[in-house]
C-alpha positions in Angstrom: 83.5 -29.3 161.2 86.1 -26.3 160.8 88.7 -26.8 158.1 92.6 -28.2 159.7 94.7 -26.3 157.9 98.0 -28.1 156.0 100.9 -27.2 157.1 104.1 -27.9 155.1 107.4 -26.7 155.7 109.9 -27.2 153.2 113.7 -27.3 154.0 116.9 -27.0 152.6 119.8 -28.2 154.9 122.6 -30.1 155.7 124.3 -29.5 152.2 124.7 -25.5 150.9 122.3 -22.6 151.6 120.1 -23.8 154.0 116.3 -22.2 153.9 113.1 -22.7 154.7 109.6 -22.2 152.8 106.3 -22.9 155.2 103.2 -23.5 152.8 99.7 -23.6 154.6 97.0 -24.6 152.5 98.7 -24.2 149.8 99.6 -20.1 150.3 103.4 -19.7 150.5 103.6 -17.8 153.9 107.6 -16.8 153.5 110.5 -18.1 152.2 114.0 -17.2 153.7 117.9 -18.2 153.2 119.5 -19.0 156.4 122.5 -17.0 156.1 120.5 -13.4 155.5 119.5 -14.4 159.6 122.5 -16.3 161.1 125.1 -14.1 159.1 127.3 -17.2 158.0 127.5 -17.0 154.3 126.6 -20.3 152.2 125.2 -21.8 155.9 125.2 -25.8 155.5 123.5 -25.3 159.3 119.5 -26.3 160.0 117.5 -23.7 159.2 116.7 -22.8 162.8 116.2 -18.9 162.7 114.5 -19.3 159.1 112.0 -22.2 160.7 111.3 -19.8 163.8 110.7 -16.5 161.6 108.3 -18.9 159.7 106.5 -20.7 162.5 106.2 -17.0 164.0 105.0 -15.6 161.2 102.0 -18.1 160.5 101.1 -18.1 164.2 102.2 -21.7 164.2 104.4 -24.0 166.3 106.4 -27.0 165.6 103.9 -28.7 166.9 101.5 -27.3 164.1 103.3 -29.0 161.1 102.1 -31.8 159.3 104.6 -32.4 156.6 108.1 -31.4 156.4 109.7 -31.6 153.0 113.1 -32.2 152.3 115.4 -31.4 149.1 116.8 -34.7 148.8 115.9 -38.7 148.4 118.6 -41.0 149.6 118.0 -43.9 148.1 118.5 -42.1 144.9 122.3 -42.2 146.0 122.4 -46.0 146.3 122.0 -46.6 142.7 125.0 -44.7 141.8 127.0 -46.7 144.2 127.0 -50.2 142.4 126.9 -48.2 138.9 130.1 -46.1 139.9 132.3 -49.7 139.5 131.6 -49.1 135.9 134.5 -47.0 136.3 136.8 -50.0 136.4 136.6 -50.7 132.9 138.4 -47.4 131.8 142.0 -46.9 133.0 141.4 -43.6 133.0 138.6 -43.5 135.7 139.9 -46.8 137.7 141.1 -45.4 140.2 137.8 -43.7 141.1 135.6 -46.7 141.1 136.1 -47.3 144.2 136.0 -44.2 146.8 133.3 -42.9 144.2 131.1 -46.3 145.3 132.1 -45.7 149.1 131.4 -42.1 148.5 127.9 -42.6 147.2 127.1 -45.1 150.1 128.1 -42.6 152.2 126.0 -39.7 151.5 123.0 -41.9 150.8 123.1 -42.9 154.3 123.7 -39.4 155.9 120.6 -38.4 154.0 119.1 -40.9 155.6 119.9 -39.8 158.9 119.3 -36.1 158.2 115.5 -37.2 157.4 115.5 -39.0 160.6 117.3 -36.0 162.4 114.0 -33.4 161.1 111.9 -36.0 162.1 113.1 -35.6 165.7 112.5 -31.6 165.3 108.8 -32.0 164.1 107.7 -35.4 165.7 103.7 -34.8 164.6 104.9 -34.6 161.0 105.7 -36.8 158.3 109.2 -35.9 156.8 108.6 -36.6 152.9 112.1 -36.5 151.2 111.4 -35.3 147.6 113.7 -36.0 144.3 116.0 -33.0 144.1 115.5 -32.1 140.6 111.6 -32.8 140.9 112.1 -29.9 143.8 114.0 -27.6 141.2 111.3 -28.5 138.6 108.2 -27.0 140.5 110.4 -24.3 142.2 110.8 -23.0 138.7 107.5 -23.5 137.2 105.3 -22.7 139.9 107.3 -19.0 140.3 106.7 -18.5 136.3 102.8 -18.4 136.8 102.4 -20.0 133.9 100.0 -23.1 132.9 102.6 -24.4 130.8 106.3 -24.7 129.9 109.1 -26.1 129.1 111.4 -26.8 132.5 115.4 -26.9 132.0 117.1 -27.6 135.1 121.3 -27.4 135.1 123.3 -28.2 138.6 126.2 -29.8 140.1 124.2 -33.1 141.4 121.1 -34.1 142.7 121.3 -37.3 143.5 122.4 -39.1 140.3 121.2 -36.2 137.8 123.0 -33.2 136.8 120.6 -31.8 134.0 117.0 -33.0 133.2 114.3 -31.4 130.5 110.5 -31.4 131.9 107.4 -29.8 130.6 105.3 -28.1 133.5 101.6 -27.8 133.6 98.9 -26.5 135.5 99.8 -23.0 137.7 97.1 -23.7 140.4 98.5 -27.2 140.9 101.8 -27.2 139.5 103.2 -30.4 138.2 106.6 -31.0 136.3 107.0 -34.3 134.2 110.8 -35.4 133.6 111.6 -36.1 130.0 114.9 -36.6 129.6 117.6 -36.9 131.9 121.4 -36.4 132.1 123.3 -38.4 135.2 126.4 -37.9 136.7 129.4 -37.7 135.9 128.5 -35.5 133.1 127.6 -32.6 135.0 128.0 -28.8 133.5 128.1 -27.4 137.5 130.7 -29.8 138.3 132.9 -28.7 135.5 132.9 -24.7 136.1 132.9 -25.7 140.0 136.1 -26.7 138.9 137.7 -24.5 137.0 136.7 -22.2 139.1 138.6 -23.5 142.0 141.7 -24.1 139.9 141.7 -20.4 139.1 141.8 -19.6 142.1 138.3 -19.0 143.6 136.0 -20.4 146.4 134.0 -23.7 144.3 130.3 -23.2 145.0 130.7 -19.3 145.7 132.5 -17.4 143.1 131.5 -18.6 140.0 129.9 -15.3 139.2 133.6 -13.8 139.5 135.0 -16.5 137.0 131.8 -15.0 134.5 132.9 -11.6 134.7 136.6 -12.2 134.5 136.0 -13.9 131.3 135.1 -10.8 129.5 138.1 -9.7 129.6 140.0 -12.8 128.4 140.2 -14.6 124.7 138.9 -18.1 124.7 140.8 -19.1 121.4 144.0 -21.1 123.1 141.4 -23.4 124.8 138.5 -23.6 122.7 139.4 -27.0 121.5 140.3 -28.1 124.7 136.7 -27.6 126.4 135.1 -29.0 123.0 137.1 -32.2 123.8 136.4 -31.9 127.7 132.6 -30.9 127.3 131.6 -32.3 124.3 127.6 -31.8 122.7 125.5 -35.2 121.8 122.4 -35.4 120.5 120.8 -35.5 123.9 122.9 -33.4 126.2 126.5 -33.8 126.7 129.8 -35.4 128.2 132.5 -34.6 130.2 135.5 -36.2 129.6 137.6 -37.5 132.4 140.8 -37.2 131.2 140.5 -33.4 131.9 137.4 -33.9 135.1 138.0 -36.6 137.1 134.4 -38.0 137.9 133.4 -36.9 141.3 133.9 -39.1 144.6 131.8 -36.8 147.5 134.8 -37.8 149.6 137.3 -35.2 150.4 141.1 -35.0 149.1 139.9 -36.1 145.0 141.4 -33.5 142.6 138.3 -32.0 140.2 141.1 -31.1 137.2 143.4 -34.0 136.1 147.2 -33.7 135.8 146.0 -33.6 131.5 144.3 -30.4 132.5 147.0 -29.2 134.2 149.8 -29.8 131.7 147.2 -28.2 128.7 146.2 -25.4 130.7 148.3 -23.7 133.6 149.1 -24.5 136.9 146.3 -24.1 139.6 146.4 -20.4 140.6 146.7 -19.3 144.5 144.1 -16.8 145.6 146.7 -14.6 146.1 148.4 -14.8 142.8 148.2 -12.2 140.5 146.1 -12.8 137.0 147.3 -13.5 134.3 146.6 -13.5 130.9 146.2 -17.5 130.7 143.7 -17.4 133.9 141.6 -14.8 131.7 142.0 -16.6 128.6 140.8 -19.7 130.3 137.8 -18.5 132.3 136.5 -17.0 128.4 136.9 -20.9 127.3 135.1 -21.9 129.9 132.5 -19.5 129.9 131.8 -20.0 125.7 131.7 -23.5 126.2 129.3 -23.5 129.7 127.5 -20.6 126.6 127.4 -23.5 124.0 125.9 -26.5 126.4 123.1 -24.2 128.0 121.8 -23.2 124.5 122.0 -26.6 123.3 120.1 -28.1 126.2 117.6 -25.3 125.4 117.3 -26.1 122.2 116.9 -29.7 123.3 114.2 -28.4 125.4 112.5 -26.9 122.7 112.0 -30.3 120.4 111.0 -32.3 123.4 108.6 -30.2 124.9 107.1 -28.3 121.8 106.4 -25.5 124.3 107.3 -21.9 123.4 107.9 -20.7 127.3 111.0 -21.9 129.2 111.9 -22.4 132.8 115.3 -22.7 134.0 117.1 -23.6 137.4 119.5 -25.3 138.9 123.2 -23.8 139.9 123.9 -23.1 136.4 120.6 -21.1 135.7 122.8 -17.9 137.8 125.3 -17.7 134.9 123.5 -14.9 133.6 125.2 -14.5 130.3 124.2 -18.2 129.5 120.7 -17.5 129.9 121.0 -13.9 128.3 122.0 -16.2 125.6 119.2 -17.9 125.4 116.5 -15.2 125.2 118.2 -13.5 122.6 118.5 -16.6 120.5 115.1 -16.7 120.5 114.0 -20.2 120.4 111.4 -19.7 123.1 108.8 -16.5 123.3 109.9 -16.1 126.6 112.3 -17.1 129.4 111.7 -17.5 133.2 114.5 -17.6 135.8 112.9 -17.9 139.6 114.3 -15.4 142.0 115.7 -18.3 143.9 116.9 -20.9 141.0 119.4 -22.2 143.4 119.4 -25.0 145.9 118.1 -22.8 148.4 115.1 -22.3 146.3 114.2 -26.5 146.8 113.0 -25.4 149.7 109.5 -23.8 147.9 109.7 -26.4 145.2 109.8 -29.9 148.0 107.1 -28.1 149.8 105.2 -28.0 146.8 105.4 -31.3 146.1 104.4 -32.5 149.0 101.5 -30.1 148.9 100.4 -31.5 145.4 101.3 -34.9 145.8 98.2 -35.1 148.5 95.0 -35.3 146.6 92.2 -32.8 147.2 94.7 -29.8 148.5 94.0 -26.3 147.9 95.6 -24.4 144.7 99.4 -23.2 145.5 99.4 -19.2 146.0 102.1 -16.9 146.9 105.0 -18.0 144.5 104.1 -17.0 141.3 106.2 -14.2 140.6 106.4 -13.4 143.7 110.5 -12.4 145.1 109.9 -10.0 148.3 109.0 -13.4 150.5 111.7 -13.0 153.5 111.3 -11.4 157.2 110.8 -7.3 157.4 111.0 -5.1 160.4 108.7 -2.7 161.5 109.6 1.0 162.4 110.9 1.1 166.0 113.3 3.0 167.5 117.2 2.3 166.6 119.8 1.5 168.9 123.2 2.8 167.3 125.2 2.7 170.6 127.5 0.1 168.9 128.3 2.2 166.0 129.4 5.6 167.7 129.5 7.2 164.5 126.1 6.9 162.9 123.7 9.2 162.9 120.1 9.4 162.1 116.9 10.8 161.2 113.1 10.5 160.4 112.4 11.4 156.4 108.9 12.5 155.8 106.4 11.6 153.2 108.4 12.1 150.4 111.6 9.7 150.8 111.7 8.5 147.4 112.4 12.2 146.3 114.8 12.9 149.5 116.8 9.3 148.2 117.0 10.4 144.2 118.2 13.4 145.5 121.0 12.0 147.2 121.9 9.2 144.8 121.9 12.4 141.7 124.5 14.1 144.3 127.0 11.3 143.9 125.8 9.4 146.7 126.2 5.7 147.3 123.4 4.5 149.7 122.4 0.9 151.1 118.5 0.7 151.4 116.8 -1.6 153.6 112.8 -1.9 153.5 110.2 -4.2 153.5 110.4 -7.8 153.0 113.8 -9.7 152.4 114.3 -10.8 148.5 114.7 -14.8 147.9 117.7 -15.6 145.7 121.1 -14.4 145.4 120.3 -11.5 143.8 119.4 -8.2 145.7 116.4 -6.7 144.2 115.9 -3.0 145.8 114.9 -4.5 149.2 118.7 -4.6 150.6 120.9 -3.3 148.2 123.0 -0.5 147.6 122.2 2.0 144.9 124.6 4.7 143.3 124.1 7.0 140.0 125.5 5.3 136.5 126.6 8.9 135.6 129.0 9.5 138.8 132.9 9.2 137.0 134.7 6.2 138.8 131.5 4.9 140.7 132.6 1.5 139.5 136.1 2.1 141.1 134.9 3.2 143.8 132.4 0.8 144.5 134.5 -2.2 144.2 137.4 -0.7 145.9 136.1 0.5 149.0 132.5 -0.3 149.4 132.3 -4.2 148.2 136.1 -4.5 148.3 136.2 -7.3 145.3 138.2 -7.8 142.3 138.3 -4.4 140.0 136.7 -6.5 136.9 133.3 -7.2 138.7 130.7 -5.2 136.8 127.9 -3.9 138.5 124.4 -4.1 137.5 121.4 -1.5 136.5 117.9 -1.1 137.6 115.5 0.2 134.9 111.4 1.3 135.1 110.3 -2.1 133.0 108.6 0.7 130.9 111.9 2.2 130.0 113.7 -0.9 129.3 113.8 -0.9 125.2 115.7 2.3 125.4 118.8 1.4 126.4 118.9 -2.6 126.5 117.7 -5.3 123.9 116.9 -8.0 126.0 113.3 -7.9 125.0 111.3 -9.0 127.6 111.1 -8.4 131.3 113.9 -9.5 133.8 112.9 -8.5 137.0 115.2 -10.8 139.2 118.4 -9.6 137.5 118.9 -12.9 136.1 119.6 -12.2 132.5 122.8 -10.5 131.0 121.6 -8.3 128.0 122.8 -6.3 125.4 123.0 -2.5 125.2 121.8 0.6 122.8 123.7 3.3 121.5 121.9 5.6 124.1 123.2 3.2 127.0 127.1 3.0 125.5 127.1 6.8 124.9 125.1 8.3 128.5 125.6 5.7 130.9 128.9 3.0 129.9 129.7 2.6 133.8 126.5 0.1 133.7 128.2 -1.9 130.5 131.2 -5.1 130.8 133.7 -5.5 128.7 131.8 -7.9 126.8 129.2 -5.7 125.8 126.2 -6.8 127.6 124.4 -6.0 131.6 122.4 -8.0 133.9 119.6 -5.8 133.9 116.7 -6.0 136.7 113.4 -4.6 135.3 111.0 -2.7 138.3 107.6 -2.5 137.4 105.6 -0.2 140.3 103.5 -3.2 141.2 106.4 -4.7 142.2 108.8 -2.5 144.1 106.6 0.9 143.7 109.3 2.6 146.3 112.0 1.8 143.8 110.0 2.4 141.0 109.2 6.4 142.3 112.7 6.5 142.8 113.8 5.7 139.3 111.5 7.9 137.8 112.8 10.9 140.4 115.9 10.1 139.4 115.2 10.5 136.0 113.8 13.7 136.5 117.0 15.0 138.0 119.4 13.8 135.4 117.2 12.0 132.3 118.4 8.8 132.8 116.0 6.5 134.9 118.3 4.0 135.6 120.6 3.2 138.8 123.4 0.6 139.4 122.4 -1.8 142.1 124.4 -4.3 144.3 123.8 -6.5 146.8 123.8 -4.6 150.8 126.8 -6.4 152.1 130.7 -6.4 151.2 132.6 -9.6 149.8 132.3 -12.6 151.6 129.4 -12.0 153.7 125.6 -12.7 153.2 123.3 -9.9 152.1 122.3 -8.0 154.7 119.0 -9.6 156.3 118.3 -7.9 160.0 118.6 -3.8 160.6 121.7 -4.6 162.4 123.7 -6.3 159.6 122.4 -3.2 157.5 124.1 -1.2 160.4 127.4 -2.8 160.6 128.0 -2.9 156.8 127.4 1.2 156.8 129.6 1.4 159.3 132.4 -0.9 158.1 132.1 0.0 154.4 132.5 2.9 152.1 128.5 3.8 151.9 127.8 7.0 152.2 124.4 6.6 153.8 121.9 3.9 154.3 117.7 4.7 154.4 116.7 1.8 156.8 112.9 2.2 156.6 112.3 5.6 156.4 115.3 6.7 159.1 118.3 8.3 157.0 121.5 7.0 158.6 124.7 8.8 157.7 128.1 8.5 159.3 
């Protein structure tokens, strides 16, 4: 009898960053964020053009699914709603007993109807809902390739838990055990979610902008405030309510307290200008969110006795957290997936399901694997909506023609291959530009990604050429990791370093990206430096770019130079 193959699509939706994963037999087929195909940033929307791409890529229909996994369990909400009343008990959380119960109730049963909802869209197939965390857990793990580890996940809320410790094992059949977990309302996410919205920024969006601004400020005048309002325990830690009123999920509850107010400053309009208290206070934040990670890792450490660590979860972006980690050196080595946020759940409840059904076949595809989204093939271009562009056909030698450029002064978006997972552009749709230009920064923030002046931008280094001018030691190829910097890097290339002294460096190894990798070393051979800055293909509040035409309209609409969409050069 011929082999049925499994068929397992796993889905984020409904909440943040919808995506889609589509395992059969175990192989990861693709993996894909919503908003790189439907162009609406932090998409809350079912997956639909992710789900199609994937069907069409597998040769599949709807029809052709078995399982569908999903990134939540809503009965997991139900037990916070009796255990919120606990709030009663404290005056200072009374007054959220209540509408946090309701609030709980609530979203437990519009999971519950969001299962039912996929259910409709794949009737052949079982919808599994899987634990979020437990989804975050394998995600992680099963991208390390390793057999074991230990697993740290860090978020806003899944479910009840914010933060859990787990030791993974086995990379053909990856499984994560839960040691130790942390519930809400102490949740590290939550906190920074929060802060970061009372500085003035979009909660769930810009916390990266709250990171880098806190270079530049002194955490001193609130250092003893977030030691009070995120304290350490043995275990984990606590937030205090008097300065983070526990969370409700219902709309019109405050996130800072009227205490938090009165200590700190007032809540900041976007279009306020900064001032030295909103630096001051995003450098509190960020040492403290600093001092919980590497305690948790440390946590990690005793628990698991391993000497690898996995890390995910919301938090797991704050790259100078992690950066932290590694060069603290209580594990041999640190692993941050190219995806570690929710959007990622979408691999790691499609591997569950896939595991949790004895006799499957091993899991293939993720392990350090990033390149996973749609590509296009060559065809012809239509630039009839953007008058102004203008193309041609490079030859052979495109990685020379591009070094070229880039050593000229250039700033160029390049778009080839597949999509990266993640939030992080990875040489696949991002724009590169030469460290050694004078004002590249300026200029890039000002009138290509027009963002705040502060934002520092990233390098991209040969992995081989990586000890020479950071000291990270070890690989970071999903630009996860803030590191710190030689003498060669302050002195040759200080465009690449923040204010606080460190970079989130990307490592390319040639099996990995071996277009970028040729054009690192022809770069190098041009100027004797073989690194690049690279950012994300797309300006401020939009996706990165995930079709040709996106690519298009962001050339057009930006201050890129040029953009080298699959071996066409397109100039304007």
């Amino acid at each position: 009898m011929d082999h049925v193959p499994s068929v397992i699509l796993g889905v984020c939706s409904y909440t943040h960053d919808s995506s889609a994963a589509l395992l059969v037999d175990g192989e990861l087929i693709g993996f894909v964020e919503e908003e790189r195909l439907s162009r609406r940033k932090h998409t809350k929307a079912y997956p639909y053009h992710a789900v199609e791409w994937l069907l069409e890529e597998a040769g599949l229909t709807a029809a052709d699914v078995d399982a569908v996994a999903y990134n939540f369990r809503p009965a997991r909400y139900l037990v916070e709603s009796p255990a919120a009343l606990r709030l009663a008990l404290s005056a200072t959380t009374r007054g959220r007993a209540l509408p946090r119960a309701r609030g709980f109730l609530k979203v437990a049963t519009r999971t519950q109807l969001r299962t039912r909802a996929l259910a409709r869209r794949f009737p052949s197939a079982r919808v599994s809902a899987v634990l979020h965390h437990r989804a975050h857990q394998l995600a992680a793990f099963a991208a390390s390739g390793w057999n074991e580890s230990a697993i740290l996940i860090i978020d806003s809320l899944g479910e009840r838990q914010t933060t859990t410790i787990a030791r993974g094992h086995d990379a053909l059949h990856p499984s994560a055990r839960t040691l130790e977990a942390i519930n809400d309302p102490a949740s590290l996410g939550y906190a920074y979610g929060a802060v970061t919205e009372h500085l003035g920024w979009r909660r769930g969006d810009e916390e990266g902008t709250v990171m880098a601004l806190a270079a530049l400020g002194d955490p001193a005048p609130f250092r003893r405030l977030f030691a009070r309002a995120v304290r350490t325990t043995p275990t984990g830690f606590a937030v205090d309510p008097a300065y983070f009123p526990p969370r409700v999920l219902i709309s019109g509850y405050p996130r800072t307290s009227h205490r938090f107010i009165s200590e700190t400053c007032p809540e900041r309009h976007p279009s306020e200008p900064l001032l030295d208290v909103h630096r001051d206070l995003a450098a509190a934040l960020q040492e403290r969110t600093e001092q919980v990670m590497l305690h948790l890792a440390r946590r990690a450490r005793v628990i698991t006795g391993s000497r690898r660590l996995c890390v995910g979860g919301g938090v797991a972006t704050n790259c100078v957290g992690i950066g932290r980690i590694v060069e603290d050196g209580i594990f041999d080595e640190v692993f941050v997936p190219p995806a570690p946020g929710d959007a990622g759940t979408a691999i790691g409840a499609a591997i569950a399901v896939h595991t949790g059904d004895r006799g499957r076949r091993p899991v293939s595809g993720v392990a350090r694997a990033c390149y996973l989204g749609p590509c296009y093939r060559p065809k012809a271009l239509d630039l009839t909506p953007w008058p102004t562009l203008q193309e041609k056909t490079l030859g052979i030698e495109a990685d020379e023609f591009l070094a070229e450029q880039l050593a000229q002064g250039l700033i160029v978006g390049l778009f080839q291959g597949r999509a990266e997972a993640g939030p992080r552009a990875l040489g696949n749709r991002s724009i590169l530009a030469s460290p050694l230009e004078p004002g590249v920064v300026e200029r890039l923030n000002a009138t290509v990604k027009f963002r705040e002046s502060f934002r520092p931008f990233a390098p991209m280094v040969p992995a081989e050429c990586a000890a020479e001018f950071f000291t990270l030691g070890q690989e970071a190829p999903y630009m996860s990791m803030a590191s710190g910097v030689t003498d060669t890097t302050r002195e040759r290339i200080p465009a690449i370093v923040h204010a606080n002294g460190t970079s989130r460096l990307q490592t390319v190894t040639r099996s990995d990206n071996p277009f970028v990798h040729d054009v690192l070393r022809a770069f190098a051979r041009r100027t004797g430096v073989p690194v690049l800055i690279n950012t994300s293909l797309n300006v401020k509040g939009k996706p990165i770019c995930g079709t040709p035409e996106m690519a298009l309209e962001c050339l057009a609409d930006s201050g890129l130079d040029a953009l080298l969409l699959e071996g066409r050069w397109i100039t304007k």
